[in-house]
ChimeraX commands (.cxc) that place a marker at each C-alpha (Angstrom):
marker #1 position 0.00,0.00,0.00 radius 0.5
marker #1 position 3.27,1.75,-0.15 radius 0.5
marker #1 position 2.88,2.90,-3.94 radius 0.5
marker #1 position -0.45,4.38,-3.59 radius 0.5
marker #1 position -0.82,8.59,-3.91 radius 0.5
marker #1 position -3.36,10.42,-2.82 radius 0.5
marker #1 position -5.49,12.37,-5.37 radius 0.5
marker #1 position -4.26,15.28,-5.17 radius 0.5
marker #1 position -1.23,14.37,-4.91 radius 0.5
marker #1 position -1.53,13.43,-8.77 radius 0.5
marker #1 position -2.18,16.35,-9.95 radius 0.5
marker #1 position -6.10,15.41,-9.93 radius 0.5
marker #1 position -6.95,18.12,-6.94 radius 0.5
marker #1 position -7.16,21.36,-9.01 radius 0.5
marker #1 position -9.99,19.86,-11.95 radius 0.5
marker #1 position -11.30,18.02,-9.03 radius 0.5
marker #1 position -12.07,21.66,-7.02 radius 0.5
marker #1 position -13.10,23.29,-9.77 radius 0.5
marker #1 position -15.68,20.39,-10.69 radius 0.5
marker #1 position -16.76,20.07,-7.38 radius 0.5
marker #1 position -17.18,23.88,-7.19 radius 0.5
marker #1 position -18.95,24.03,-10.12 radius 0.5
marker #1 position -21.70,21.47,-8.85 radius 0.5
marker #1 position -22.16,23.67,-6.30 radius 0.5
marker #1 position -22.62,27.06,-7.78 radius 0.5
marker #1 position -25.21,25.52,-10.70 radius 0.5
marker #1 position -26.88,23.59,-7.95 radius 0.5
marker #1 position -27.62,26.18,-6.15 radius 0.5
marker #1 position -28.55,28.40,-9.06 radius 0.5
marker #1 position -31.02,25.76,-10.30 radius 0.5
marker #1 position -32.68,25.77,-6.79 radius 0.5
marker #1 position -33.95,29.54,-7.33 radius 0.5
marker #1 position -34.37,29.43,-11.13 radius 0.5
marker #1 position -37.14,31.26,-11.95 radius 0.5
marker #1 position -39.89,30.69,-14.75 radius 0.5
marker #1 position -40.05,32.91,-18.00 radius 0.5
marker #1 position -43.16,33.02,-19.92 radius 0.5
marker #1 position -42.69,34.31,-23.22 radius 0.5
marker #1 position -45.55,36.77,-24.75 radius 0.5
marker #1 position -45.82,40.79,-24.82 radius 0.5
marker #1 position -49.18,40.48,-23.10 radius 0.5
marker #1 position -49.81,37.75,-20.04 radius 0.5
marker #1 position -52.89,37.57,-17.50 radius 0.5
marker #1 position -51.33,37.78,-13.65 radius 0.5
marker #1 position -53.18,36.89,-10.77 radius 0.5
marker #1 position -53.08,36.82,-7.03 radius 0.5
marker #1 position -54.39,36.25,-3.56 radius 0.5
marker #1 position -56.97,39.16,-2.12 radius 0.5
marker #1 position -55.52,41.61,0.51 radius 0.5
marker #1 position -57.06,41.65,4.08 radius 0.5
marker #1 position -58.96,45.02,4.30 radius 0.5
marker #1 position -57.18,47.22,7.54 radius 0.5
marker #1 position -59.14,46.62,10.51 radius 0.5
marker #1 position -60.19,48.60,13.83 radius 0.5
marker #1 position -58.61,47.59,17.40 radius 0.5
marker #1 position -61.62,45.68,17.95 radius 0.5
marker #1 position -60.29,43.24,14.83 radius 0.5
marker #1 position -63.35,45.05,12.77 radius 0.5
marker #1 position -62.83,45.38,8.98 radius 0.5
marker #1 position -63.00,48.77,8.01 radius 0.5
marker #1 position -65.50,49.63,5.51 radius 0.5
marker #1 position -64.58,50.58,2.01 radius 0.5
marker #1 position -62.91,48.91,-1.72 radius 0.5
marker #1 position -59.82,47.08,-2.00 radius 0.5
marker #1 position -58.10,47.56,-5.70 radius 0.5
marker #1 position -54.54,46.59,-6.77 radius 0.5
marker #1 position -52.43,48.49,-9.06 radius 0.5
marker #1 position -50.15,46.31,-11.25 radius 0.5
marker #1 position -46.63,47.47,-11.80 radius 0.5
marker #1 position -43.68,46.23,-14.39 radius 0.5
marker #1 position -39.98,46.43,-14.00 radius 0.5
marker #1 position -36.88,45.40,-16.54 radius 0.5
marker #1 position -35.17,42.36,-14.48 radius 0.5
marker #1 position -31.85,44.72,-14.48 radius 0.5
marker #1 position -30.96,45.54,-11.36 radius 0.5
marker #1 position -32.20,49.21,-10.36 radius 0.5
marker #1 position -34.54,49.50,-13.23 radius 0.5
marker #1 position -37.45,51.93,-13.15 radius 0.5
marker #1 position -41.18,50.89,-12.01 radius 0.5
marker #1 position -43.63,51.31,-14.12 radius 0.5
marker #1 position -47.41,51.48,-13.61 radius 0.5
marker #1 position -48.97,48.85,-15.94 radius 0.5
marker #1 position -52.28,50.08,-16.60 radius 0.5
marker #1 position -55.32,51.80,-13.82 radius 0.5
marker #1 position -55.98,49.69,-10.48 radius 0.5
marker #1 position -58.44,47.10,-10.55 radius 0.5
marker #1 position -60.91,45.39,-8.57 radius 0.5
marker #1 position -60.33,41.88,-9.02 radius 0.5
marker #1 position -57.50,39.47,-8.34 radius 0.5
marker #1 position -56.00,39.47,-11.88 radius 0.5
marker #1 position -55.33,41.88,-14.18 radius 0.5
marker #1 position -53.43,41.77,-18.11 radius 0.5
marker #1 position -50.08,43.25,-18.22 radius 0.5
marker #1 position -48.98,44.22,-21.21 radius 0.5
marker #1 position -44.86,44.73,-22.23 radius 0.5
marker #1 position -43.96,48.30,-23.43 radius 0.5
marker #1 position -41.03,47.23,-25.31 radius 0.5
marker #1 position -38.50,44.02,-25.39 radius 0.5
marker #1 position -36.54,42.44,-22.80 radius 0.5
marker #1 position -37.27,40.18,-19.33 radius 0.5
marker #1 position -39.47,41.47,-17.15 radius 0.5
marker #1 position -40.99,41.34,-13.46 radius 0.5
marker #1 position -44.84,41.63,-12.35 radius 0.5
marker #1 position -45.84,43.20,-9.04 radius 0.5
marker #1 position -48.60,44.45,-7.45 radius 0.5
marker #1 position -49.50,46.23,-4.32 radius 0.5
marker #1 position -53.18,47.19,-2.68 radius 0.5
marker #1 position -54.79,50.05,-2.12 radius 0.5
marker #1 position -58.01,50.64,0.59 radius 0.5
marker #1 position -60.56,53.50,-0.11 radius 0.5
marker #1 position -62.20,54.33,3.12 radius 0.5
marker #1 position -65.62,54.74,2.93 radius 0.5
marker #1 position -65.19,57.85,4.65 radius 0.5
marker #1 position -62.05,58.96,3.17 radius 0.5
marker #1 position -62.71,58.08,-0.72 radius 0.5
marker #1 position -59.74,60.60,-1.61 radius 0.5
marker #1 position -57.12,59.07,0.77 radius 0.5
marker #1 position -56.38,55.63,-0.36 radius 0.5
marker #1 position -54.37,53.88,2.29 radius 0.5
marker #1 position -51.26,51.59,0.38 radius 0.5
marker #1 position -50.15,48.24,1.47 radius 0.5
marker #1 position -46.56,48.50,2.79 radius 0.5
marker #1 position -44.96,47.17,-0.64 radius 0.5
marker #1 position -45.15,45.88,-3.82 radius 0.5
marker #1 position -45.45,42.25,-3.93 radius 0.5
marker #1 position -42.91,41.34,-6.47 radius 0.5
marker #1 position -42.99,37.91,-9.42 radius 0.5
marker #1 position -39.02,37.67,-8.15 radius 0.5
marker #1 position -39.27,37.28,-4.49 radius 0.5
marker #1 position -40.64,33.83,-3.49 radius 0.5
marker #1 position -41.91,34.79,-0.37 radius 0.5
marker #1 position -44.57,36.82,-3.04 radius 0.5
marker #1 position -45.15,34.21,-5.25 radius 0.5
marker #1 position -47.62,30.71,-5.11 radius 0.5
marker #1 position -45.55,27.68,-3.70 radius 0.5
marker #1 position -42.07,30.38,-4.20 radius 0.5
marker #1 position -42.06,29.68,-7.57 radius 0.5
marker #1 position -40.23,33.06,-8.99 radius 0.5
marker #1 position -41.16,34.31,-12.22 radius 0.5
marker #1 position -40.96,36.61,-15.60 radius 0.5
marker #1 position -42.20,37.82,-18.75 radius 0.5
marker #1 position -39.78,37.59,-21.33 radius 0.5
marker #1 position -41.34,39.60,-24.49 radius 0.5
marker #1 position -39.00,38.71,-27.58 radius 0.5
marker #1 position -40.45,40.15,-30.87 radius 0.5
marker #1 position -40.75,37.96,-33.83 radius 0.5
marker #1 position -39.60,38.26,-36.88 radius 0.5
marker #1 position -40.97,40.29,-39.71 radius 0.5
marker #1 position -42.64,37.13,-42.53 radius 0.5
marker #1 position -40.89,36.27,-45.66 radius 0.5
marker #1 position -41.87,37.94,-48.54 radius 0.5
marker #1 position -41.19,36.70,-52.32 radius 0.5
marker #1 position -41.99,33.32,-52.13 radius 0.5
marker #1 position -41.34,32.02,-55.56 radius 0.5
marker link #1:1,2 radius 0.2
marker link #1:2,3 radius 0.2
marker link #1:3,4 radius 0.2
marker link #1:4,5 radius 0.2
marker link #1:5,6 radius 0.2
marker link #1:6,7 radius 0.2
marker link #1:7,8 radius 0.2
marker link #1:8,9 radius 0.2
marker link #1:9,10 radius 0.2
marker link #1:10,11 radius 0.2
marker link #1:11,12 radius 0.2
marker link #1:12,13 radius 0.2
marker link #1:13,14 radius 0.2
marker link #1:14,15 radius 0.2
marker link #1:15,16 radius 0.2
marker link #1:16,17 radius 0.2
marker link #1:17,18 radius 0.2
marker link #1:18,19 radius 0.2
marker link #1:19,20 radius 0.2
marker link #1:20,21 radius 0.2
marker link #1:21,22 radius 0.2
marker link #1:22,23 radius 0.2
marker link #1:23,24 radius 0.2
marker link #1:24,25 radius 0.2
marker link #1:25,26 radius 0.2
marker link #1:26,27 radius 0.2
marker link #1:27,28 radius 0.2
marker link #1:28,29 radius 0.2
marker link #1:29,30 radius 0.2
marker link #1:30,31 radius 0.2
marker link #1:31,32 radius 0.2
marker link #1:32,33 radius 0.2
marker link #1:33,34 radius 0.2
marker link #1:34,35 radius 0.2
marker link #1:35,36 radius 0.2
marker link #1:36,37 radius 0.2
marker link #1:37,38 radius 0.2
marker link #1:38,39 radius 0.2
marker link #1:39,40 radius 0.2
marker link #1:40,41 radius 0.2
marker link #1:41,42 radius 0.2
marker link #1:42,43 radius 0.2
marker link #1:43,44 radius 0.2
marker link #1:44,45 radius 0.2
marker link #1:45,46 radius 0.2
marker link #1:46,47 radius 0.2
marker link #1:47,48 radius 0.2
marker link #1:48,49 radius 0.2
marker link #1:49,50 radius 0.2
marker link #1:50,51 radius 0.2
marker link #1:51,52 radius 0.2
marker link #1:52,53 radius 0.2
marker link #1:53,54 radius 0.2
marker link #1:54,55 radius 0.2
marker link #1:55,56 radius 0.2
marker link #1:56,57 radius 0.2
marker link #1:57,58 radius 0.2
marker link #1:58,59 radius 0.2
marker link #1:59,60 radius 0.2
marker link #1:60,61 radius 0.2
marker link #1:61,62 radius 0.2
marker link #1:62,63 radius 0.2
marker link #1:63,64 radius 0.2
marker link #1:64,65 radius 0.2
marker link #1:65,66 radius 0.2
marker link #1:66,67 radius 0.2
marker link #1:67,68 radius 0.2
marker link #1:68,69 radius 0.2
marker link #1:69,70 radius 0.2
marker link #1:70,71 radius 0.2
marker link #1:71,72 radius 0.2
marker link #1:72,73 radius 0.2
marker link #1:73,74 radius 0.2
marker link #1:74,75 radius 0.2
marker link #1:75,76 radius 0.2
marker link #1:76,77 radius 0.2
marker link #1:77,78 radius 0.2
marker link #1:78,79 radius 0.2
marker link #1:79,80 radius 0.2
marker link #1:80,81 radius 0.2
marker link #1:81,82 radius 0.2
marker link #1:82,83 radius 0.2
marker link #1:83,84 radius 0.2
marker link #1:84,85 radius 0.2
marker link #1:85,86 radius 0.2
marker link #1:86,87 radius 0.2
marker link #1:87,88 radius 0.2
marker link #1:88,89 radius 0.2
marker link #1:89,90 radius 0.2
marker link #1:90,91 radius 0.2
marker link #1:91,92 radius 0.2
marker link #1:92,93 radius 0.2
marker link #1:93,94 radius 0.2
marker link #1:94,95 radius 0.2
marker link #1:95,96 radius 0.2
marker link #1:96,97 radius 0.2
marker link #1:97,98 radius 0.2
marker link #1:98,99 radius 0.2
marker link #1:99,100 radius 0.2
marker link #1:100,101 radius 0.2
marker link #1:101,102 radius 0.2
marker link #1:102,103 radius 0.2
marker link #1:103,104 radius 0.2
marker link #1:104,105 radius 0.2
marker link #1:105,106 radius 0.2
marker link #1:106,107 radius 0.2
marker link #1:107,108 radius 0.2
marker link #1:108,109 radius 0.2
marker link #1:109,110 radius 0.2
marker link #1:110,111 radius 0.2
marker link #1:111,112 radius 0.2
marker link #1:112,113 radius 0.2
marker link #1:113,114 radius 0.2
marker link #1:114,115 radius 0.2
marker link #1:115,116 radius 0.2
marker link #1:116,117 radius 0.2
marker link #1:117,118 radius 0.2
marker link #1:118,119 radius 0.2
marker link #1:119,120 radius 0.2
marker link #1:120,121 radius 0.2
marker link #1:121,122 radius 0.2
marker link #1:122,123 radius 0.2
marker link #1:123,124 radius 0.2
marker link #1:124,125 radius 0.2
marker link #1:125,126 radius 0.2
marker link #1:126,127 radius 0.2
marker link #1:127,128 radius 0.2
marker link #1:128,129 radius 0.2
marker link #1:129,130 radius 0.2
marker link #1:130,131 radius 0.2
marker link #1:131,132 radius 0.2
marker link #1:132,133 radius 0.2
marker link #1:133,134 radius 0.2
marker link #1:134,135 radius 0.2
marker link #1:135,136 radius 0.2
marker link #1:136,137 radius 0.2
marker link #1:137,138 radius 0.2
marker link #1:138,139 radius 0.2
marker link #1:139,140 radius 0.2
marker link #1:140,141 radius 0.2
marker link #1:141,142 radius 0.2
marker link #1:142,143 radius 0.2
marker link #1:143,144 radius 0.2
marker link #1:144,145 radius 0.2
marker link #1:145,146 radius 0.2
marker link #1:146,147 radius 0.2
marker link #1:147,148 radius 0.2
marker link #1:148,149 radius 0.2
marker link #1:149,150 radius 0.2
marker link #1:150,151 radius 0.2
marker link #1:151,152 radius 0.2
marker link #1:152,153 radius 0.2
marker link #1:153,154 radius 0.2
view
């Protein structure tokens, strides 16, 4: 049992790091990888917001409606408001222009007795943030425009 070397002893411990490393990194990455639907126009929906409520646990009287907003998956990119709040639990967003995108959508309560002071939720629930999305699945709209037709067919 003299004769026998260790692996890396061999040589073999450098590709065997960087194999081992690699597992690790796209393993990981797989674990959050996040869904992209491709179309310039998709149907999003989610769960209704509790209305605010009194001290006494009493729901507040008034409308809940969520405002839909779009952002470019770059980091920092500008939110956009993707159309006028609705009332139900879905709503069609619809791509301005080419790239990956992210959904989100926040709520907003109009008091009965304060119609002109909507009361926001505390943030915008976001398509990239599991802890937003059904069973943490993440997710996108990529919008990739096709191709003009061909023309002179012979």
């Amino acid at each position: 049992m003299r004769n026998q070397v260790s692996i890396l002893r061999r040589g073999y411990g450098t590709p065997l790091i960087m194999v081992v490393t690699f597992c690790v990194v796209f393993g990981a990455m797989a674990a959050v990888a996040q869904i992209w639907h491709p179309a310039n126009s998709r149907i999003v929906a989610w769960d209704a917001s509790e209305p605010p409520k009194d001290d006494s646990g009493t729901a507040y009287s008034g409308q809940m409606k969520y405002q839909i907003y779009i952002r470019k998956s770059a980091a920092g990119s500008e939110i956009s408001k993707a159309g006028a709040e609705v009332t139900a639990t879905q709503g069609t967003v619809t791509l301005p222009s080419a790239g990956r995108w992210f959904v989100g959508v926040d709520s907003v309560f109009y008091y009965t007795d304060f119609p002109d002071q909507p009361a926001r939720s505390e943030r915008i629930a976001w398509s990239d943030v599991a802890s937003d999305c059904f069973e943490g699945k993440t997710f996108g709209i990529i919008y990739l425009p096709a191709p003009s037709a061909p023309a002179g067919l012979r």
